[in-house]
BAMAR-910402 format. One record per residue (C-alpha): y, x, z negated; residue number from 0; residue in three letters. Coordinates in Angstrom, 2 decimals. Last residue first. Example, Ala and Ser with C-alpha at 12.3 -4.5 7.8 and 13.67 -1.06 7.14 Angstrom:
BEGIN
{{-1.06,13.67,-7.14},1,ser},
{{-4.50,12.30,-7.80},0,ala},
# end
This chain:
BEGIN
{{30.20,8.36,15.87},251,unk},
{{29.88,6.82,12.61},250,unk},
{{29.97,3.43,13.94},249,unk},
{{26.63,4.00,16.01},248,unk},
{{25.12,5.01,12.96},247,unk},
{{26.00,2.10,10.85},246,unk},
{{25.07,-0.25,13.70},245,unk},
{{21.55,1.18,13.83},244,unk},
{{20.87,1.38,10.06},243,unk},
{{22.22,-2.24,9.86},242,unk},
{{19.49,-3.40,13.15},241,unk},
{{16.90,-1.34,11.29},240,unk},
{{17.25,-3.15,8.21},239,unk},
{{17.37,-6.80,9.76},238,unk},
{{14.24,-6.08,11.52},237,unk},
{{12.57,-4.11,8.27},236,unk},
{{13.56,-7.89,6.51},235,unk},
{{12.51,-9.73,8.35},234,unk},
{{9.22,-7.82,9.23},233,unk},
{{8.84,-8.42,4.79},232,unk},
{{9.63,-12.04,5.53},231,unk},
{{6.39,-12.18,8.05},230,unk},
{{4.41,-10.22,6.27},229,unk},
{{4.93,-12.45,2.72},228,unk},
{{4.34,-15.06,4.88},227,unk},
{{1.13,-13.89,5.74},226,unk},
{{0.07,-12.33,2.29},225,unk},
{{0.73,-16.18,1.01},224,unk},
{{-1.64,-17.74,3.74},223,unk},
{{-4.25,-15.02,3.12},222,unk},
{{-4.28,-16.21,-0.89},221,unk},
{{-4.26,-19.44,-0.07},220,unk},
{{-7.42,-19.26,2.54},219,unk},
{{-9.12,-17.14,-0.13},218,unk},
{{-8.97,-19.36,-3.54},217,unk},
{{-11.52,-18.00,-5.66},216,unk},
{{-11.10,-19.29,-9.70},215,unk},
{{-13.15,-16.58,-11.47},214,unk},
{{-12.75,-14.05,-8.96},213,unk},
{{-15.46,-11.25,-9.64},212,unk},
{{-17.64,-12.06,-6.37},211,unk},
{{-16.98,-8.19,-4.99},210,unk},
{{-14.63,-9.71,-1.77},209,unk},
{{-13.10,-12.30,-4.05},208,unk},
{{-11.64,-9.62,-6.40},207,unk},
{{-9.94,-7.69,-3.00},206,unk},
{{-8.71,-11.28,-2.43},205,unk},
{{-7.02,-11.35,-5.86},204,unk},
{{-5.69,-8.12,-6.06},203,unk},
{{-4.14,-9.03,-2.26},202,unk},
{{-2.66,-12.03,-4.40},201,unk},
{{-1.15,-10.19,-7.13},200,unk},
{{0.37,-7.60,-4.57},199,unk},
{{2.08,-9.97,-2.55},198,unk},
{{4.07,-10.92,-5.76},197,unk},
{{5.34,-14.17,-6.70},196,unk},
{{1.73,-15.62,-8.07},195,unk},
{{2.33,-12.81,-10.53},194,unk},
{{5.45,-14.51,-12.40},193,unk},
{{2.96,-17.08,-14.16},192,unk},
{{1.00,-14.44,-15.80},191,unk},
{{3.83,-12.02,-16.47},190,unk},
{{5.23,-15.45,-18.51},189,unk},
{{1.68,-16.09,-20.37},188,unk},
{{1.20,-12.17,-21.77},187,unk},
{{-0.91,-10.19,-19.98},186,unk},
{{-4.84,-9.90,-20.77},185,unk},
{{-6.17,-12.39,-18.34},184,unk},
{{-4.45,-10.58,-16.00},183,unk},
{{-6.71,-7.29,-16.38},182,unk},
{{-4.40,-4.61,-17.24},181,unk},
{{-3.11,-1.62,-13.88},180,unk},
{{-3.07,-3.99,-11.48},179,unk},
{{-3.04,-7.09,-13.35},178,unk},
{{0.32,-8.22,-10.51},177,unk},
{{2.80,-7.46,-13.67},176,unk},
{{1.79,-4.01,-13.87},175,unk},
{{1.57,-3.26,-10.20},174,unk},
{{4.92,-5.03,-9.38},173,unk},
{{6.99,-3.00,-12.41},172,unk},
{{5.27,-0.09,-11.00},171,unk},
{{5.98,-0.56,-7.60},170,unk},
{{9.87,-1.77,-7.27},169,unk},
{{11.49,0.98,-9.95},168,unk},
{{9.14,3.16,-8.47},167,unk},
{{10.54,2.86,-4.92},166,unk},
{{13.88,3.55,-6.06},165,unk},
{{12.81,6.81,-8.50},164,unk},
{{11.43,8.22,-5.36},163,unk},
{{14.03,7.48,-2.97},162,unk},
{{16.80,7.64,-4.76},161,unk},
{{17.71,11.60,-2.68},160,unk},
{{17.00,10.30,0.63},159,unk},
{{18.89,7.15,0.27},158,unk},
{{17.72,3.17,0.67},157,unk},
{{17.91,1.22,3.84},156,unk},
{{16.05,2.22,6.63},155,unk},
{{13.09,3.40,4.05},154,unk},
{{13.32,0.49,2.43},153,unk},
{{12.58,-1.76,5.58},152,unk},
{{9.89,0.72,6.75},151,unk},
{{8.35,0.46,3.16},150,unk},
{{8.30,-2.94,3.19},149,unk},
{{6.58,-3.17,6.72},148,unk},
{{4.07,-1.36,5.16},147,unk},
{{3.55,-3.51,2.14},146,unk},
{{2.78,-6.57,4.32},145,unk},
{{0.41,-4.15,6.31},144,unk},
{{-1.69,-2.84,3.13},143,unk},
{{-3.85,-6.16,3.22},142,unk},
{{-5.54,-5.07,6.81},141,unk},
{{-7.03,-1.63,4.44},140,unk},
{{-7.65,-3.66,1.55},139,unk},
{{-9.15,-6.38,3.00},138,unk},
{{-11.36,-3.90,5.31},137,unk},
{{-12.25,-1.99,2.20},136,unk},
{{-12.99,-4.61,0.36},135,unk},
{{-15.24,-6.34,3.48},134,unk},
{{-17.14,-2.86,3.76},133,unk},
{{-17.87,-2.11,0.09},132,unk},
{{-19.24,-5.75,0.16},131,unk},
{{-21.37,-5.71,3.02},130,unk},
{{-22.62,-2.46,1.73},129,unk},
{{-24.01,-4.14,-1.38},128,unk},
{{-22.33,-3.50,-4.79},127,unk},
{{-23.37,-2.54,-8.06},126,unk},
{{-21.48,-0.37,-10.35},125,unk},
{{-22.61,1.45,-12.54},124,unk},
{{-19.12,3.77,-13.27},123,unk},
{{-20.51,7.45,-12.66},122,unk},
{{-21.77,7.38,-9.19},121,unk},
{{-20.92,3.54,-7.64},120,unk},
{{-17.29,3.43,-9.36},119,unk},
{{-16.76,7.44,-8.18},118,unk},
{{-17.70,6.63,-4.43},117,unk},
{{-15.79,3.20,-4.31},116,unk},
{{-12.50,4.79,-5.72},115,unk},
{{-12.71,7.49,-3.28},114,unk},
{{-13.26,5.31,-0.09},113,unk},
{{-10.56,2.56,-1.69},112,unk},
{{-8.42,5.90,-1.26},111,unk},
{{-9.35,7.28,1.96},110,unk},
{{-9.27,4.10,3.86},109,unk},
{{-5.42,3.55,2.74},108,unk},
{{-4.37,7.18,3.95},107,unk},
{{-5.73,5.91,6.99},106,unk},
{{-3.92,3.34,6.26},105,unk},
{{-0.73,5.67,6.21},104,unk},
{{-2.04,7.26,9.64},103,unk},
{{-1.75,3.55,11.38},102,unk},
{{1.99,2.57,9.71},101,unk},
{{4.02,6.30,10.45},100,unk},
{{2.20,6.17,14.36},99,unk},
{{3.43,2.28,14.68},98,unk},
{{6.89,3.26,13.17},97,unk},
{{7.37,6.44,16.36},96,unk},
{{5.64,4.01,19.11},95,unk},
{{7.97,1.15,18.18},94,unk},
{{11.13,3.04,18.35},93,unk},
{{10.27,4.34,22.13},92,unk},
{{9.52,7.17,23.34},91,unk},
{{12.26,8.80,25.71},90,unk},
{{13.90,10.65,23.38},89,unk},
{{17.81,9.75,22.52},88,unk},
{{16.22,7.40,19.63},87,unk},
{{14.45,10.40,18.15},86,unk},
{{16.63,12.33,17.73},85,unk},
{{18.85,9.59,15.90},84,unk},
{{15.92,9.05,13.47},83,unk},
{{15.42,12.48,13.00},82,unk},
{{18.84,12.81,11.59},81,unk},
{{17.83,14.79,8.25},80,unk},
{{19.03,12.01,6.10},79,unk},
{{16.99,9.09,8.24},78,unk},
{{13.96,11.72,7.96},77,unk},
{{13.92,11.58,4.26},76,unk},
{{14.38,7.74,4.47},75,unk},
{{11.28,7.70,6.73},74,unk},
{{9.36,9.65,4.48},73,unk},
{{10.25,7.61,1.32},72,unk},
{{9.40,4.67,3.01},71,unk},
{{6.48,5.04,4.79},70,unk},
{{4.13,6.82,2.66},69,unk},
{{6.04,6.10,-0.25},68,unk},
{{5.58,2.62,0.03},67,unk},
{{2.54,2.31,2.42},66,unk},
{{0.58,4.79,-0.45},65,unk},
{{1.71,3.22,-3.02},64,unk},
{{0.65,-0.34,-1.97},63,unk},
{{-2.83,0.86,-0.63},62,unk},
{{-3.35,2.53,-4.06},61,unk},
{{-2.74,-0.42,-6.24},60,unk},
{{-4.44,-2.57,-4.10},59,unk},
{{-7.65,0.30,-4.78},58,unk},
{{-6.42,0.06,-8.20},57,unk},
{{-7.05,-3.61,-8.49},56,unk},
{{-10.43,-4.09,-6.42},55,unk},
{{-12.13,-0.87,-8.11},54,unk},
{{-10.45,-2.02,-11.35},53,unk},
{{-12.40,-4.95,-11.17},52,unk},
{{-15.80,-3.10,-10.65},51,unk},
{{-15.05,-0.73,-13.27},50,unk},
{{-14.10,-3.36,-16.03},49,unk},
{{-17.42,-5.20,-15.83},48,unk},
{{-16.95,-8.63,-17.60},47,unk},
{{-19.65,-10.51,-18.96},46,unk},
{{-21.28,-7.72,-19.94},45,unk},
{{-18.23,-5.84,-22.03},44,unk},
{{-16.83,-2.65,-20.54},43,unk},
{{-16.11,0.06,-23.11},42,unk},
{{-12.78,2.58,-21.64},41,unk},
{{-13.33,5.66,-20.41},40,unk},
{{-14.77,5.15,-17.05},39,unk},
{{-12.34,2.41,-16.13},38,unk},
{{-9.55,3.27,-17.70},37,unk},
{{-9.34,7.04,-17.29},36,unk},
{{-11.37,7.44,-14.22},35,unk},
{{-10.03,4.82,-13.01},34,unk},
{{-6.15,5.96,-13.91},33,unk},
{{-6.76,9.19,-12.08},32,unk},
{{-8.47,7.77,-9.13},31,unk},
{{-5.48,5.69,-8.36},30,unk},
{{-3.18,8.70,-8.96},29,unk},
{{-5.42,11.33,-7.04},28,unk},
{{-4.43,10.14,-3.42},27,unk},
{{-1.15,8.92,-3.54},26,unk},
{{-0.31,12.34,-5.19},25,unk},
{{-2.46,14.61,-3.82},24,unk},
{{-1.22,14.23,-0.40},23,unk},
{{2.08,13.36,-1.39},22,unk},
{{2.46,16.38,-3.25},21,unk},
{{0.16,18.75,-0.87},20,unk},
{{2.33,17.48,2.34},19,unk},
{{-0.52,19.30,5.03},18,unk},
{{-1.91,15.45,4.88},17,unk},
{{1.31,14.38,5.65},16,unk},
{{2.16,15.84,8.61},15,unk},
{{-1.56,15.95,9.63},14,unk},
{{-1.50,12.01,9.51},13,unk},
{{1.79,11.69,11.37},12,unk},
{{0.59,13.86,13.93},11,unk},
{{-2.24,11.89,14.52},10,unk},
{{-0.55,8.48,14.77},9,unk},
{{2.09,10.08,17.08},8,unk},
{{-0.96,11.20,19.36},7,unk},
{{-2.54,7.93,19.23},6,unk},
{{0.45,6.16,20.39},5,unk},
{{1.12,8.58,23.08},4,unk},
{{-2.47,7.85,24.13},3,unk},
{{-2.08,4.38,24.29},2,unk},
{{0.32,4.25,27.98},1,unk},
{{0.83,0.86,28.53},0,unk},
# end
């Protein structure tokens, strides 16, 4: 198996959206945005320091966005220009083309738990080791794959023009109600028992393990929900890219 082709689409993915200013700045400044805001504005009590949980919550925050948009509001874009067809007549295959779209959107991923870290350590005093930084990051960053196959599923399925207003209509609602954005202790009793529902509440919770500020730590269940939540979410991006396939092969 030739990797290099795989690297190459990986890299060119990255620059593509890197050069992309408003999804660039976008995925990357909104996280940071609403720390600096809520962490670093906002009183934090001693027996509970807001700025290292919202490190954990808006960096899953961030990772979600980024695989959501990332992925599937690009690849919908690219559905309605007919780069998807082009690219099915090349010679590379499918795989290589959603594999390069998945590895530079965690990269994406690194950059923004990266960012969140580096302001929560220099202006919101907080303390954590480098074995800690490290495993967030790395939960984060492996965490972000259920939401990436998401986003390839959407992004077969939903239209180029919707796509932005579609994929809010599924993230914010999921971020808010997952203690994202409000710590969950703070959300009413029904969000609170709708959360365990969401693969984003229990990534939030994991990323909380990984910085010791889960009250009730529960890792193995936690990892066992994200995986079937991968598994339906592949599913679902299978059963999406066999429709998008059939509907384009009718059409001709």
């Amino acid at each position: 198996m030739n990797t290099n082709i795989y690297f190459k689409e990986a890299k060119y993915e990255f620059l593509k959206l890197f050069r992309t200013r408003r999804y660039a700045l976008s995925v990357l400044g909104m996280p940071l945005m609403f720390y600096c805001f809520f962490a670093l504005g906002m009183p934090s009590e001693a027996s509970f320091h807001l700025p290292a949980y919202l490190i954990a919550t808006y960096g899953t925050f961030g990772v979600m966005s980024a695989c959501l948009f990332g992925i599937g509001a690009n690849l919908a874009h690219e559905r309605s220009l007919g780069w998807l067809e082009m690219k099915r007549v090349s010679p590379m295959s499918g795989g290589v083309y959603l594999l390069g779209k998945i590895a530079a959107n965690l990269v994406f991923c690194v950059a923004i738990e990266l960012s969140l870290l580096a302001t929560g350590l220099l202006f919101g005093n907080v303390k954590l080791t480098l074995w800690e930084a490290v495993r967030l990051t790395a939960v984060l960053v492996i965490g972000a794959i259920p939401f990436a196959a998401l986003g390839v599923a959407l992004g077969y399925l939903i239209q180029a023009s919707s796509a932005p207003a579609t994929l809010n209509m599924l993230n914010l609602p999921m971020a808010f109600c997952s203690g994202l954005w409000i710590p969950m202790m703070f959300l009413p009793p029904f969000v609170q028992k709708l959360a365990p529902f969401l693969p984003s509440y229990h990534l939030s919770k994991l990323a909380l393990d990984m910085i010791g500020m889960d009250s009730a730590p529960a890792a193995a269940q936690h990892c066992e929900a994200l995986a079937a939540f991968t598994l339906i979410f592949i599913g679902f991006a299978y059963w999406a890219f066999g429709h998008q396939r059939s509907a384009a092969e009718a059409a001709v």
